[in-house]
C-alpha positions in Angstrom: -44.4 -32.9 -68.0 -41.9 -34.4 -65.8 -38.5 -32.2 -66.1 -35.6 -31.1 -63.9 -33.7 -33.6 -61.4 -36.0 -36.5 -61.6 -36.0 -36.6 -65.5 -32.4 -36.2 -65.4 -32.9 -39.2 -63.1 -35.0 -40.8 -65.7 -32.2 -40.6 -68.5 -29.4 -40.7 -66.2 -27.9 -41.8 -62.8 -29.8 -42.0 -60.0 -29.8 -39.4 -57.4 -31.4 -37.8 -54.5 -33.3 -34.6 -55.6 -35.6 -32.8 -53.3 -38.6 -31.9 -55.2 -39.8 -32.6 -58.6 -40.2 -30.3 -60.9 -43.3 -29.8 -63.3 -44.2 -27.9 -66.8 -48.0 -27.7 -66.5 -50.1 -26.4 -69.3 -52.6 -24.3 -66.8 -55.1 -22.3 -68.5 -56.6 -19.4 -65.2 -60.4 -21.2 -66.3 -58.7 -24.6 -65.3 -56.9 -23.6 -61.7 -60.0 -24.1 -59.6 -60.6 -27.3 -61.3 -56.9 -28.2 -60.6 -56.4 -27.4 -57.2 -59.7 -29.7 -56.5 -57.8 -32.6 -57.1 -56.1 -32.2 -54.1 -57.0 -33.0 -50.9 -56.3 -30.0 -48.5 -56.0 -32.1 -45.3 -53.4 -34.0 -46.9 -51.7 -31.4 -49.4 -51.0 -27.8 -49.5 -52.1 -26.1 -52.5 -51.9 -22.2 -53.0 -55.1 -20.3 -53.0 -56.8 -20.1 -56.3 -56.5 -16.4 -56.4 -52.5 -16.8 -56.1 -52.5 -20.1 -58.3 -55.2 -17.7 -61.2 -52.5 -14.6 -60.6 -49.4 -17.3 -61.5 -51.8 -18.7 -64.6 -51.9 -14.9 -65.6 -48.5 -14.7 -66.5 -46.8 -14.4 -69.5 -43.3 -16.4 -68.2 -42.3 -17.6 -65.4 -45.4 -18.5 -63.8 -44.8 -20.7 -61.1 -46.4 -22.3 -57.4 -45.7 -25.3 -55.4 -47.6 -28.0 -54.5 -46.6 -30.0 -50.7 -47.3 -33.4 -49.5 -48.0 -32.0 -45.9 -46.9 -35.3 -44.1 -43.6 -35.8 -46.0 -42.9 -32.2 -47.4 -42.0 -33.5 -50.4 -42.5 -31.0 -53.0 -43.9 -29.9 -56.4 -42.7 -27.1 -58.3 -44.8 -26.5 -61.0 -44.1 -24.1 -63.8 -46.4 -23.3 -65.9 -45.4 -23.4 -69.3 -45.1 -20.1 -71.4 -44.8 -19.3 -75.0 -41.0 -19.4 -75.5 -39.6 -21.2 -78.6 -37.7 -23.7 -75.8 -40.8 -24.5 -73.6 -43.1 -25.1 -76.6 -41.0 -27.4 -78.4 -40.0 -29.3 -75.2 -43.7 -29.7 -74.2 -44.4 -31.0 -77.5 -41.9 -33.2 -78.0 -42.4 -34.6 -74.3 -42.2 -38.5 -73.7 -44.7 -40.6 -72.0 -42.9 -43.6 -70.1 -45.4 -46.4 -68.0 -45.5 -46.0 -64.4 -47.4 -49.3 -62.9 -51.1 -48.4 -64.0 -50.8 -44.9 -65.5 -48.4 -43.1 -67.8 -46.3 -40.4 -67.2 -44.9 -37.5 -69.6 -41.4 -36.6 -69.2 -39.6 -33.7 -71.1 -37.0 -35.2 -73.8 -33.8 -35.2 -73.1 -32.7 -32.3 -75.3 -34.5 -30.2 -73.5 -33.6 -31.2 -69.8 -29.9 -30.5 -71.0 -30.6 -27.0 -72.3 -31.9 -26.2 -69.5 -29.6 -27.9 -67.1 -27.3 -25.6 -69.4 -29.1 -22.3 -68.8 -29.1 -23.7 -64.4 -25.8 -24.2 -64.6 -25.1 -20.6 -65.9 -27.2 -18.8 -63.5 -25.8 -20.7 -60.4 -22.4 -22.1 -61.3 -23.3 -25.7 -59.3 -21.6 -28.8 -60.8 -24.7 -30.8 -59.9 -26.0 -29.5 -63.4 -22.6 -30.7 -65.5 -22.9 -34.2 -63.5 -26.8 -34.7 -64.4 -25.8 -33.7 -67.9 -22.8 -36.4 -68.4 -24.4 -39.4 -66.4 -27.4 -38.6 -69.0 -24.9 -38.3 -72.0 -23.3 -41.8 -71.0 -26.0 -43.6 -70.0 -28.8 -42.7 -72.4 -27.1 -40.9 -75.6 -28.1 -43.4 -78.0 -31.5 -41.4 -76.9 -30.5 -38.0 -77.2 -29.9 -35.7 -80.1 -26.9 -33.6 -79.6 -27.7 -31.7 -83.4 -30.8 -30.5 -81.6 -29.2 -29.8 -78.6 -26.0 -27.7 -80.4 -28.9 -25.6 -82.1 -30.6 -24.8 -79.0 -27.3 -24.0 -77.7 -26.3 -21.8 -79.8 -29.9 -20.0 -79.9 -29.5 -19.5 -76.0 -25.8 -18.5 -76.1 -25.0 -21.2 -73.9 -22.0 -22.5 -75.7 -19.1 -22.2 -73.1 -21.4 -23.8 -70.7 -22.1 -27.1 -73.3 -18.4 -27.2 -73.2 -17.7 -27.6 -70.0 -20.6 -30.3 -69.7 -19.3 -32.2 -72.4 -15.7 -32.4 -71.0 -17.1 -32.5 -67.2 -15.8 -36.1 -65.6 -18.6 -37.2 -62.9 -16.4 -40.0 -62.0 -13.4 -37.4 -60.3 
């Protein structure tokens, strides 16, 4: 699922990000299968033994995937048994995308975790992303669901400064 800058994108106000970032349910019998699908002369993809080693984890598995021409980049994460990933991955939206479909984590959960960035690093970006996706797509969004997860995560000083952020100063 689709998560990070670009969904915040997809909800919210448009934006340059650098990279996308990806939840990927990656089982280690699957990697080799995975890292197939792309072609090495025109993408770098971690060796299977690095990608199998990531799959291995309990949290916070993660590699990138680079368009070599362009260096536009994938994170991918790979998504773990916490109570936040699981319920984001399940509750994950598919949107059409010219011939294919695309899943994109629900908005909820982009915000909790725009919460938890915004924490660790202090950058406004986060508060912005979170507003512009407040004002432009809260008939979508559930802020209950969002106050719960807040308060399970401790994040509750940073949901109050997203909610009075202004991205318009």
């Amino acid at each position: 699922m689709i998560t990070g800058g670009v969904a915040a994108v997809i909800y919210g106000d448009p934006r340059f990000t650098r990279d996308i970032d990806i939840i990927l349910k990656l089982e280690r019998k699957d990697v080799a299968r995975f890292a197939s699908a792309f072609d090495t002369e025109t993408f770098y993809v971690p060796p299977v033994e690095a990608m199998t080693r990531e799959a291995s984890r309990l949290r916070y598995g993660h590699f990138n995937v680079i368009h070599k021409a362009s260096a536009l980049r994938a994170d991918v994460y790979l998504l773990d048994k916490t109570p936040l990933h699981e319920w984001g991955f399940a509750r994950r939206r598919t949107f059409p995308l010219e011939s294919t479909r695309i899943s994109v984590a629900p908005p909820e959960y982009v915000v909790v975790r725009k919460l938890e960035y915004f924490k660790k690093s202090g950058s406004e970006r986060h508060l912005r992303d979170i507003a512009m996706m407040v004002r432009l797509s809260g008939d979508q969004i559930d802020l209950e669901e969002i106050g719960a997860w807040v308060s399970r995560q401790g994040l509750e000083a940073e949901w109050e400064a997203a909610r009075t952020f202004d991205p318009d100063r």
